[in-house]
MIKE-632825 format. One record per residue (C-alpha): residue in three letters; y, z negated, x negated. Coordinates in Angstrom, 1 decimal. Example, Ala and Ser with C-alpha at 12.3 -4.5 7.8 and 13.67 -1.06 7.14 Angstrom:
% MIKE-632825
[site ALA; [-4.5; -7.8; -12.3]];
[site SER; [-1.1; -7.1; -13.7]];
***
This chain:
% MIKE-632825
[site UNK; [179.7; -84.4; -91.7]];
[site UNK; [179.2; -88.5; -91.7]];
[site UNK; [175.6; -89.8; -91.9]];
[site UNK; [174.8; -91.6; -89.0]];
[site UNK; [174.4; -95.3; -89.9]];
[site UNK; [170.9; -96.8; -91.3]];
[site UNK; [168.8; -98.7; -88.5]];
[site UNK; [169.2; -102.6; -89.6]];
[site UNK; [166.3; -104.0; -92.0]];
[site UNK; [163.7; -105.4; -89.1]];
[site UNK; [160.0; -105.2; -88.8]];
[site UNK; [160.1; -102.4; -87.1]];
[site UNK; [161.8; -100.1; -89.2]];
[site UNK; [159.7; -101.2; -92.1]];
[site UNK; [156.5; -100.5; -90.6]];
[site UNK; [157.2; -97.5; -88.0]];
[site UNK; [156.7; -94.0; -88.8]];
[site UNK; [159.9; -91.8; -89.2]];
[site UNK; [160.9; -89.0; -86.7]];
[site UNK; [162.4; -85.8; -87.8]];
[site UNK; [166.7; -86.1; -87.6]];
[site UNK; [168.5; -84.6; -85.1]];
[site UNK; [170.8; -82.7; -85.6]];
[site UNK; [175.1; -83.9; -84.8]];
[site UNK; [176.7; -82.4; -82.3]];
[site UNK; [178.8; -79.1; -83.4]];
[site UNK; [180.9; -76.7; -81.3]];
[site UNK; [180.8; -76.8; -77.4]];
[site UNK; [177.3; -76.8; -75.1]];
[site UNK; [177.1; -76.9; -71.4]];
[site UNK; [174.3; -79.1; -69.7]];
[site UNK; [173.2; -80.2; -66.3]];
[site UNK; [173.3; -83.7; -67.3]];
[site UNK; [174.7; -85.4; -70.7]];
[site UNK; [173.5; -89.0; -71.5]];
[site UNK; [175.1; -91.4; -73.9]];
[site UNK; [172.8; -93.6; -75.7]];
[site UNK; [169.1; -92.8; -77.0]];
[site UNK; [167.8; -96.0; -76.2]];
[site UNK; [164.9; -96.8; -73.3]];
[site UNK; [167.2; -95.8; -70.5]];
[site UNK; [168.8; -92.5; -71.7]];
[site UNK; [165.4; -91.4; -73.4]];
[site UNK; [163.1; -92.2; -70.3]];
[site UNK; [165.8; -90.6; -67.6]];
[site UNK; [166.4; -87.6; -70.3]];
[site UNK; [162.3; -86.8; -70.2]];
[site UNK; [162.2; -87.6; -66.0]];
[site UNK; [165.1; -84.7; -65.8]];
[site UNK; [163.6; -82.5; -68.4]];
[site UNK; [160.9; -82.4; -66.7]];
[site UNK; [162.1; -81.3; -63.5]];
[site UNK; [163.8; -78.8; -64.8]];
[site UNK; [167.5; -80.0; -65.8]];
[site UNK; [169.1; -79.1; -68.7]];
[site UNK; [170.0; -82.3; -70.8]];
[site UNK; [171.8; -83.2; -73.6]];
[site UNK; [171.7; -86.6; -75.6]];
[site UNK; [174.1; -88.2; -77.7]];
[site UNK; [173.7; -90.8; -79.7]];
[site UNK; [176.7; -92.5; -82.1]];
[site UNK; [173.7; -93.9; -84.5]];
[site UNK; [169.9; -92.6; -84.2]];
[site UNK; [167.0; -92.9; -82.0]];
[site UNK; [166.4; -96.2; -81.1]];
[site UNK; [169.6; -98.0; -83.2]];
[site UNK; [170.6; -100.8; -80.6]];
[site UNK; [168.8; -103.0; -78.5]];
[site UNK; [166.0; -100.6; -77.8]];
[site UNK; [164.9; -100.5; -81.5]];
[site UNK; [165.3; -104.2; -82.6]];
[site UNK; [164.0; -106.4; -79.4]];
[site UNK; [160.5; -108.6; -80.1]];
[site UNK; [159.0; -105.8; -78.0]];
[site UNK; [157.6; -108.2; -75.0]];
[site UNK; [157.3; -106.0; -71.6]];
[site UNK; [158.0; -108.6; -69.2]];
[site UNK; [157.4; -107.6; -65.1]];
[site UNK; [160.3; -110.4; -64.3]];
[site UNK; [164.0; -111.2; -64.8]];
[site UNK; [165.4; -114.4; -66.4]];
[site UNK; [167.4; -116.4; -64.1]];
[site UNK; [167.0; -114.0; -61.0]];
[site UNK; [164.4; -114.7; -58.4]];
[site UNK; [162.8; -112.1; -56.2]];
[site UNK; [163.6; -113.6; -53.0]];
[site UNK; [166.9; -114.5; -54.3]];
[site UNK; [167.7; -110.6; -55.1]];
[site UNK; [166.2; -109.9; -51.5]];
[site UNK; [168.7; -112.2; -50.1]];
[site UNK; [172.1; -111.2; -52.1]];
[site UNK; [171.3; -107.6; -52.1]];
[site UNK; [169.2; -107.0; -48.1]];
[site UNK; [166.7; -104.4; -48.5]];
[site UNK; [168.0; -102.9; -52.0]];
[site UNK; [167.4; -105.9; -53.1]];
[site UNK; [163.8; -106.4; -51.7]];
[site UNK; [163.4; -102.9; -53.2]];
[site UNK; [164.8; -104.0; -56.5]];
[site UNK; [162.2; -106.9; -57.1]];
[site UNK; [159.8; -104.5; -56.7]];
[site UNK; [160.5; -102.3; -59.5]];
[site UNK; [161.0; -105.2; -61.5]];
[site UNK; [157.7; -106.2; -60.5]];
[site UNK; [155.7; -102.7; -60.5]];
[site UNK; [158.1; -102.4; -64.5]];
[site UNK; [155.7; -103.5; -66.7]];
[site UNK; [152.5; -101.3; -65.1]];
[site UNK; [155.3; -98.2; -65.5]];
[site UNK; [155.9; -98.6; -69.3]];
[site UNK; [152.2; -99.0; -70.2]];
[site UNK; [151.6; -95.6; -67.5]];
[site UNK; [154.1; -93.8; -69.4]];
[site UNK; [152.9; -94.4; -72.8]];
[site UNK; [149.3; -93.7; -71.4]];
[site UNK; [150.8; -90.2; -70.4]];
[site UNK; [152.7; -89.8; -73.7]];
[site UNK; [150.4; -90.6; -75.6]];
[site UNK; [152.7; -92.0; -77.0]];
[site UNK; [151.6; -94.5; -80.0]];
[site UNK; [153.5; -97.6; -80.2]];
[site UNK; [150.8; -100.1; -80.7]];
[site UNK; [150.9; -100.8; -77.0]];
[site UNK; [148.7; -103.6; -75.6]];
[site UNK; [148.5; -104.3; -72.1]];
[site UNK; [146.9; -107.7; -71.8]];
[site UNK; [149.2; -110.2; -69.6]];
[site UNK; [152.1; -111.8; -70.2]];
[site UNK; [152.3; -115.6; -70.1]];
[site UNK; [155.2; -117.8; -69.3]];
[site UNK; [153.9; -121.3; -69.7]];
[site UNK; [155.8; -124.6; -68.2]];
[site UNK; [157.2; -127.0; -70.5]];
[site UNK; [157.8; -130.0; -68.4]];
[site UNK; [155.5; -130.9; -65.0]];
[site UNK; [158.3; -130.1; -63.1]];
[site UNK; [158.4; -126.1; -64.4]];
[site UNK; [155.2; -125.9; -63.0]];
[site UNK; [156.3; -126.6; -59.6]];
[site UNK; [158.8; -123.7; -60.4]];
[site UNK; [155.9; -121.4; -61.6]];
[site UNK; [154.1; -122.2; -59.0]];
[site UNK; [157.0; -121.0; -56.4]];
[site UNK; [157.3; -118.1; -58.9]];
[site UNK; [153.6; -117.3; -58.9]];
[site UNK; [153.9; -117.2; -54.9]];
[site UNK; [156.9; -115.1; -54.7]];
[site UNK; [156.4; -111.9; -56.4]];
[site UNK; [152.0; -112.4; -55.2]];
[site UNK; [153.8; -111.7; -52.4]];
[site UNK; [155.2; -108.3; -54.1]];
[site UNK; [151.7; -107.1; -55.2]];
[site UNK; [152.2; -108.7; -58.5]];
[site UNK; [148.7; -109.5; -60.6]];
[site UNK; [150.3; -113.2; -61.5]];
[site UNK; [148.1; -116.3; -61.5]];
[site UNK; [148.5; -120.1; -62.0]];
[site UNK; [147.1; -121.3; -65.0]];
[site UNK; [146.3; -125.1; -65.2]];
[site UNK; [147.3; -127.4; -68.2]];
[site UNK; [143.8; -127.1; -69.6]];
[site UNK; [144.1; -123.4; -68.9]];
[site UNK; [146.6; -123.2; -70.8]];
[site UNK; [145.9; -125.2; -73.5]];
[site UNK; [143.1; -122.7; -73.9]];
[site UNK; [145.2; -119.3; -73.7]];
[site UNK; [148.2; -120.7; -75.7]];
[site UNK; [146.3; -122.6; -78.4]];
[site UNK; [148.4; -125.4; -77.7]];
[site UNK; [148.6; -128.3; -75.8]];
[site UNK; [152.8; -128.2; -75.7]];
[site UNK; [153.0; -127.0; -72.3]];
[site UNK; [151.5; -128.0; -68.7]];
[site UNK; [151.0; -124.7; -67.0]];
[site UNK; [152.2; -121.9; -66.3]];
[site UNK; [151.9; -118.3; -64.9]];
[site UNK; [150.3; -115.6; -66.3]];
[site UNK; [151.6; -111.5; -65.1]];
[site UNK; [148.4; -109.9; -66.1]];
[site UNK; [150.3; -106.3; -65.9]];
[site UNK; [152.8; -107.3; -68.9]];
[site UNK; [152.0; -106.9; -72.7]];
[site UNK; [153.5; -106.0; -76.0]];
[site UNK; [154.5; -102.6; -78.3]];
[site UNK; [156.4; -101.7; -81.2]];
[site UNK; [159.6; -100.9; -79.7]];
[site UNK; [161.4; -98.3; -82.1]];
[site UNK; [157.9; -96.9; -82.1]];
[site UNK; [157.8; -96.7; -78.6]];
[site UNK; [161.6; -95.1; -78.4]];
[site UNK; [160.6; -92.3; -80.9]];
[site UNK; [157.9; -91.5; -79.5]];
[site UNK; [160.1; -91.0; -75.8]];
[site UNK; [162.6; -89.2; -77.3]];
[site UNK; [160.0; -87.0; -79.0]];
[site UNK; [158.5; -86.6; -75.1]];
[site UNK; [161.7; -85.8; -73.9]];
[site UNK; [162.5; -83.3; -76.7]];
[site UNK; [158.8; -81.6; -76.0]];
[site UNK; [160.1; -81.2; -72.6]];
[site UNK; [163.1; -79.5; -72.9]];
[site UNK; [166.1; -82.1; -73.5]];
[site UNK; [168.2; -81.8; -76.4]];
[site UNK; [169.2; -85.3; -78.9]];
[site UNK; [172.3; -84.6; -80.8]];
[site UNK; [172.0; -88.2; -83.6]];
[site UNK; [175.3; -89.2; -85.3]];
[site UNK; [177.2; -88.1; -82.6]];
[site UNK; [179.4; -91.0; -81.4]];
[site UNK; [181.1; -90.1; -78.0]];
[site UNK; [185.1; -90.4; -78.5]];
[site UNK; [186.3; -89.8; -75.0]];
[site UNK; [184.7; -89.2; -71.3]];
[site UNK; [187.0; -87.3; -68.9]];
[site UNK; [186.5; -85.1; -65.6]];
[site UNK; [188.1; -81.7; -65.8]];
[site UNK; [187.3; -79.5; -63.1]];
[site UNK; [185.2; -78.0; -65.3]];
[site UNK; [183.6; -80.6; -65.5]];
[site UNK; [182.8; -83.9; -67.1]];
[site UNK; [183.7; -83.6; -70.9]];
[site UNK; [182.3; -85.8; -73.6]];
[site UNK; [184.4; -85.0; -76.9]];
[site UNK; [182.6; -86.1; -80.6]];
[site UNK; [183.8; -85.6; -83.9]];
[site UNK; [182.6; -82.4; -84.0]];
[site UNK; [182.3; -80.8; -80.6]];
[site UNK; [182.0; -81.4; -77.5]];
[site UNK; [179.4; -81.4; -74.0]];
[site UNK; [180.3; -80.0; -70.9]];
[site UNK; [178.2; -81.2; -68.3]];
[site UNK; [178.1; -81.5; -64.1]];
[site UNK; [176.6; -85.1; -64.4]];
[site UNK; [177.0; -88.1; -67.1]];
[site UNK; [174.2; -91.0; -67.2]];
[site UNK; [176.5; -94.0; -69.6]];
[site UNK; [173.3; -95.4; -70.9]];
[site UNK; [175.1; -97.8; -73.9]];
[site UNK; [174.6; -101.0; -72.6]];
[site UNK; [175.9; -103.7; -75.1]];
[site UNK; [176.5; -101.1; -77.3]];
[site UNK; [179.2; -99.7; -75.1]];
[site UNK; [182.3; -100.7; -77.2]];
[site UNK; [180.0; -100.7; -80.3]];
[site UNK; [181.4; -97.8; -82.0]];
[site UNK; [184.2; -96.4; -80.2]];
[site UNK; [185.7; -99.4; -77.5]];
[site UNK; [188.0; -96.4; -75.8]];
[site UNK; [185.1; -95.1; -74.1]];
[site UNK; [185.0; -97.3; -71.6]];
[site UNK; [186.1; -100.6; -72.0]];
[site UNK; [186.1; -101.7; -68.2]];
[site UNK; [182.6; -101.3; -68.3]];
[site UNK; [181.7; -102.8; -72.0]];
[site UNK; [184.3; -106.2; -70.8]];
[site UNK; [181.7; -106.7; -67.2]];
[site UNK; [179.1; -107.7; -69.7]];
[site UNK; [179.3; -110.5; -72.2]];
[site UNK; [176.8; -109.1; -76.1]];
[site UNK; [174.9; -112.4; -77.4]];
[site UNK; [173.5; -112.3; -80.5]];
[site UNK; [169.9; -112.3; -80.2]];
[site UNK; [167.6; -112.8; -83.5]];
[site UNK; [163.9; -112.0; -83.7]];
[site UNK; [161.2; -113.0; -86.6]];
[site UNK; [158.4; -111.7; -87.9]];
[site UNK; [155.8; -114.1; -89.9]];
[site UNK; [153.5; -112.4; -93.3]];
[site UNK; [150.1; -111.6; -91.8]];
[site UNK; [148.1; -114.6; -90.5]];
[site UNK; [144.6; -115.8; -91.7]];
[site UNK; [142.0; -114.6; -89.6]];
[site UNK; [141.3; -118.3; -88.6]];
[site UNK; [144.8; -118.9; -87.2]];
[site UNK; [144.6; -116.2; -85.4]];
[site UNK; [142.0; -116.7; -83.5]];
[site UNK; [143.4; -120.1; -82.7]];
[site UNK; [146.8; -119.1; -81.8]];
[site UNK; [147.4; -117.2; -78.8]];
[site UNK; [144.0; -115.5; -79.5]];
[site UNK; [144.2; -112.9; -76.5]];
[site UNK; [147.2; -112.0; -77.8]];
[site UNK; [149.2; -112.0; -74.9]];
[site UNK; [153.2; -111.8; -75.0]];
[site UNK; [154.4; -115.2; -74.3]];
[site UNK; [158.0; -116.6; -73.4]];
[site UNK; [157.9; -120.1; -71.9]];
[site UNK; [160.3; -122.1; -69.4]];
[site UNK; [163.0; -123.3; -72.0]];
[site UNK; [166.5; -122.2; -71.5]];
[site UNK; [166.4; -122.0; -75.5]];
[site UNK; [163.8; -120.1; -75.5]];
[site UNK; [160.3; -120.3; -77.2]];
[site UNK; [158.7; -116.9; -77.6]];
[site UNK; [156.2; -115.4; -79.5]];
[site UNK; [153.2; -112.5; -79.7]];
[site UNK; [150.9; -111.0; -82.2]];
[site UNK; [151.8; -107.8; -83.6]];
[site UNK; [149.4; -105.1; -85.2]];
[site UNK; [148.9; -105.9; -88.7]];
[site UNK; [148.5; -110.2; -87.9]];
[site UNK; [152.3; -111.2; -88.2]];
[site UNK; [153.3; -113.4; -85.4]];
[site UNK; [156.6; -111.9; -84.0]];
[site UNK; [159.2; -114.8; -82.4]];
[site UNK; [162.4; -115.5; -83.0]];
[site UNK; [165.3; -118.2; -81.8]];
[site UNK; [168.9; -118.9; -81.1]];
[site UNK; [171.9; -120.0; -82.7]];
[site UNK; [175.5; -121.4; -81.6]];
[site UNK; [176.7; -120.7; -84.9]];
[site UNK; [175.1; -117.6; -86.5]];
[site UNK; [176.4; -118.7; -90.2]];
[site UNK; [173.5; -118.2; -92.3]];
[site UNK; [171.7; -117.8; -89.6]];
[site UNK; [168.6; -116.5; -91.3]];
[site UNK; [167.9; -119.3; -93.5]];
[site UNK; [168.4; -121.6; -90.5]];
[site UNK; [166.2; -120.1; -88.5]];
[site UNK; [163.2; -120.0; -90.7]];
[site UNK; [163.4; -123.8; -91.4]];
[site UNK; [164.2; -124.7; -87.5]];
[site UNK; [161.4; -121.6; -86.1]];
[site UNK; [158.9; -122.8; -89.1]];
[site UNK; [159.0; -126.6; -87.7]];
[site UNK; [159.1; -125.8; -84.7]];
[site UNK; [155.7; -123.3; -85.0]];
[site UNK; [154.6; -126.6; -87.6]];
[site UNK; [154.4; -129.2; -84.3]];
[site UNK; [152.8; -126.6; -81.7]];
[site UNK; [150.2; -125.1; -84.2]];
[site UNK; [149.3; -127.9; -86.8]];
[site UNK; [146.8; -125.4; -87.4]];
[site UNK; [149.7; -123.1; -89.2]];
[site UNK; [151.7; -124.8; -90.5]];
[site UNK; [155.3; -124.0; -91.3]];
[site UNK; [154.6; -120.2; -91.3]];
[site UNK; [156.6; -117.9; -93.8]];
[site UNK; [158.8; -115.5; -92.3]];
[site UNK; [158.9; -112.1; -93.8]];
[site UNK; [161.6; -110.4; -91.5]];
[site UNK; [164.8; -112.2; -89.7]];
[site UNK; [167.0; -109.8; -87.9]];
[site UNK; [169.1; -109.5; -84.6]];
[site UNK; [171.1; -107.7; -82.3]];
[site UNK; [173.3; -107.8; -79.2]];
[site UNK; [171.5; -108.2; -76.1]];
[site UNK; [173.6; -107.6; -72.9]];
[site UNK; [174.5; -110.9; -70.4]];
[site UNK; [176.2; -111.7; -67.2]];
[site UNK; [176.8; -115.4; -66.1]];
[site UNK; [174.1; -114.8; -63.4]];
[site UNK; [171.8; -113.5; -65.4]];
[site UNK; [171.3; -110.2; -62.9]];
[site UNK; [172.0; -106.8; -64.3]];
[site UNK; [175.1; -104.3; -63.3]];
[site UNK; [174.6; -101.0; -61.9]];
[site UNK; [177.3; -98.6; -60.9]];
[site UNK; [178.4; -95.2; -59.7]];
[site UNK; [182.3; -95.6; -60.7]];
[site UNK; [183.0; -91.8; -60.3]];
[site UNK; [181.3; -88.8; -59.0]];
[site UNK; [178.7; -87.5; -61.1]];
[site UNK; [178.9; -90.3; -63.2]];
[site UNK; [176.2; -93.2; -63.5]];
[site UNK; [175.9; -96.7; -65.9]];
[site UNK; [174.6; -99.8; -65.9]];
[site UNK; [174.6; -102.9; -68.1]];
[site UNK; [172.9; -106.3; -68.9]];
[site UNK; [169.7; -106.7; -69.5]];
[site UNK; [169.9; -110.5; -70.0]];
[site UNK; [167.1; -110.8; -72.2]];
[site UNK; [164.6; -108.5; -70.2]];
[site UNK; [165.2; -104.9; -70.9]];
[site UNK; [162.1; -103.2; -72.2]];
[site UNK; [160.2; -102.9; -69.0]];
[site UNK; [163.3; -102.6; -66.4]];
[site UNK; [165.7; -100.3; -69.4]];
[site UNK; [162.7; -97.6; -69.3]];
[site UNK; [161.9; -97.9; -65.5]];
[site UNK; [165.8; -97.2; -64.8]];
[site UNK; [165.4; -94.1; -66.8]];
[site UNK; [163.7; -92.5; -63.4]];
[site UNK; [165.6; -94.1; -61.3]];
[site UNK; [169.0; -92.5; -62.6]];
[site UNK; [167.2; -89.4; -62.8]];
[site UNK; [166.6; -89.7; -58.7]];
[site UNK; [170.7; -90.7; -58.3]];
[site UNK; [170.9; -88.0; -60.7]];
[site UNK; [169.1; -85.4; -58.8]];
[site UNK; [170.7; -86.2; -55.7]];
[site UNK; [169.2; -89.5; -54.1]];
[site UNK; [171.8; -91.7; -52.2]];
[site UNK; [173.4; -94.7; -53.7]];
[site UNK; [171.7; -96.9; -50.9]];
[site UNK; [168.4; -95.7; -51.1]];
[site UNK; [167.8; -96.0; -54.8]];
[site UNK; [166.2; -99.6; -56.1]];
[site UNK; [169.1; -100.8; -57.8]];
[site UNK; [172.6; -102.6; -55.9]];
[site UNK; [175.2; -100.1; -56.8]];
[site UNK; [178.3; -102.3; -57.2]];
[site UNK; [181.9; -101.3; -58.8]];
[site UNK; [182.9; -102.7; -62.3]];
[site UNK; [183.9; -105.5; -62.2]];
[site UNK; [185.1; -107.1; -66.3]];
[site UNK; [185.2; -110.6; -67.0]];
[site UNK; [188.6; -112.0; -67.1]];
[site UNK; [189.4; -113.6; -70.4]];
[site UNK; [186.4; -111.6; -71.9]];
[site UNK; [187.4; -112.1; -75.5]];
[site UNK; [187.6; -116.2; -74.9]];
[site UNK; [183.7; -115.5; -73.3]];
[site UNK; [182.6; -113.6; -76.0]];
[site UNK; [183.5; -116.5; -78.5]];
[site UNK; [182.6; -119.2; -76.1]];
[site UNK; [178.7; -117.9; -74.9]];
[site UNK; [176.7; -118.7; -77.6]];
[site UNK; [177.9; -122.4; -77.2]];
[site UNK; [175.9; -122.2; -73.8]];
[site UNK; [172.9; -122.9; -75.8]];
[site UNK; [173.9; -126.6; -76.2]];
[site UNK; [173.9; -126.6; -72.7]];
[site UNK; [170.5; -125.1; -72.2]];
[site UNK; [168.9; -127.7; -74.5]];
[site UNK; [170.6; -130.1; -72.2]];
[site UNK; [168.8; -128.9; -69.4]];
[site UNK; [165.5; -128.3; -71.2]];
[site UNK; [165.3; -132.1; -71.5]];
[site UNK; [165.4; -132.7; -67.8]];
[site UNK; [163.3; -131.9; -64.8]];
[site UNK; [164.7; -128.9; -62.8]];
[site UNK; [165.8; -130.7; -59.3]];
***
């Protein structure tokens, strides 16, 4: 039987505990529910259904924690990119006011869950920060800060001095600060959920990659390699993984999203000085630039960032030199910083920057695109499939269940996305209207 591929080199895999292999699927098994995809989503909604007493099955092509959920910067961010709350409230009616509100209430979830885990991930729960890079952002942060208030959220304006003092730097005007948001090793986090939802009954089938999905009336059957899962309900939890190593399984689904290479950084450990000069509560910060600057503190003093690239041609090399200079002019302090770790991965977009959820057949349940912001809502989702799941209409759940709908010409978007970044910059250098 084939090994399952090696996670990629990161920081995370060099500093994260292994878990015990699971096993590869072999022969037939019936379950309740099977679940493609070990990542936040099909880990989080494999413990919720566990735990209420459903027999589950997870397979996964790679091992725990492979794609997205394993290789992110590990920010836990209460707020989508480019999606508004009132804006959702008015596309989507009441779903949508209900949707902004688990977006909002996301963040608090995660840490909860960890908290009842006890799950050790190096979590910190100490704000999250999203300063303004131009006076006129902080006329935007200011609408933002006033909008999801009005959801309960613990958000606050800071001031440019404010900030100055939070951030270490004097680069940004303002800003608003989620005080419910915060940081954790995200593979960590991920083994340790699929170690909860093992503890509670579901079974993780690693190296297992899912060949074909079909309703019989037996049943929905998900064939592998080597066997094969029989189950009354199928959660699609692959994300921007979905045509990642088998496109037949469902390629409707994997052409509604467009993967962008994301690439995160990790610094060597910092001097106790610049620490305690840069970013010295050690929130998770991710400012108002399209091309974004982001950046937090990790356990052992590395600072973990990471940038963006049209062109991803020796991308690492290009990105320490244009990250180093760029952490050179906000931090004189640091200096061009050496970076230990450069890796990436595909993160999930859609050109409105809201995520997809679906119900395209009975008994079966997906959704796609994080756009950036998938550690808090990807594990939150996790109970919320395990509600439609367990029965819970499409219109009452939190999420706007839509059909599939692929991109036309999604080959031609795939080539042609990254070159949006040009036209971020653009707009970075001009005041939002």
């Amino acid at each position: 039987m084939s090994l399952p591929p090696p996670l990629p080199p990161s920081l995370w895999a060099s500093v994260t505990p292994p878990r015990p292999p699971s096993a590869a699927l072999a022969g037939e098994v019936r379950a309740d529910v099977a679940i493609v995809g070990a990542g936040f989503t099909g880990l989080s909604a494999a413990l919720a259904l566990a735990e209420r007493g459903r027999k589950v099955v997870v397979l996964e092509a790679a091992v725990v924690g492979w794609g997205a959920s394993g290789r992110n910067n590990g920010q836990v961010i209460p707020t989508m990119t480019g999606a508004e709350p009132d804006a959702m409230a008015r596309l989507f009616g009441e779903t949508g006011e209900r949707f902004a509100q688990l977006v909002s209430d996301s963040a608090a979830g995660l840490f909860d869950l960890v908290r009842r885990q006890r799950i050790d991930c190096e979590a910190v729960q100490n704000g999250w920060f999203q300063p303004a890079h131009s006076p006129g952002r902080v006329r935007l942060s200011a609408a933002r800060v006033e909008a999801w208030s009005r959801r309960g959220a613990p958000v606050s304006l800071l001031d440019a001095e404010e900030t100055a003092r939070l951030v270490g730097s004097r680069d940004w005007y303002g800003g608003m600060l989620n005080r419910s948001g915060g940081h954790i090793n995200p593979l960590a986090f991920a083994r340790g959920l699929a170690a909860a939802a093992e503890a509670a009954g579901a079974v993780i089938h690693e190296a297992s990659p899912v060949d074909s999905l079909e309703r019989t009336p037996a049943g929905w059957v998900l064939a592998t390699g080597a066997g094969r899962v029989v189950a009354d309900q199928v959660l699609l939890a692959s994300n921007g993984y979905t045509d990642g190593f088998r496109p037949a399984l469902s390629p409707s689904l994997a052409r509604s999203l467009v993967p962008v290479l994301s690439w995160q950084m990790a610094t060597e450990p910092q001097s106790d000085a610049v620490r305690a000069s840069v970013l010295p509560g050690r929130q998770a910060l991710s400012d108002t630039h399209g091309d974004l600057r982001f950046f937090r503190w990790d356990a052992r003093g590395r600072l973990v960032t990471g940038g963006a690239l049209i062109v991803p041609l020796n991308g690492a090399d290009r990105l320490r030199r244009l990250v180093g200079d760029r952490f050179a002019r906000m931090f004189p302090q640091m200096g061009v910083p050496r970076f230990e770790f450069v890796w990436n991965g595909r993160i999930g977009m859609t050109d409105d920057r809201m995520p997809r959820f679906h119900n395209p057949a009975e008994g079966l349940w997906t959704w796609v695109a994080c756009n950036g912001r998938g550690v808090a809502l990807s594990t939150a989702l996790g109970r919320v499939f395990a509600d439609a799941l367990g029965g819970v209409p499409p219109a009452e759940l939190p999420v706007p269940i839509t059909p599939v709908r692929p991109y036309p010409f999604h080959a031609v978007a795939r080539i042609v996305a990254p070159a949006m970044l040009a036209w971020y910059r653009f707009k970075d250098a001009r005041e939002p209207a």
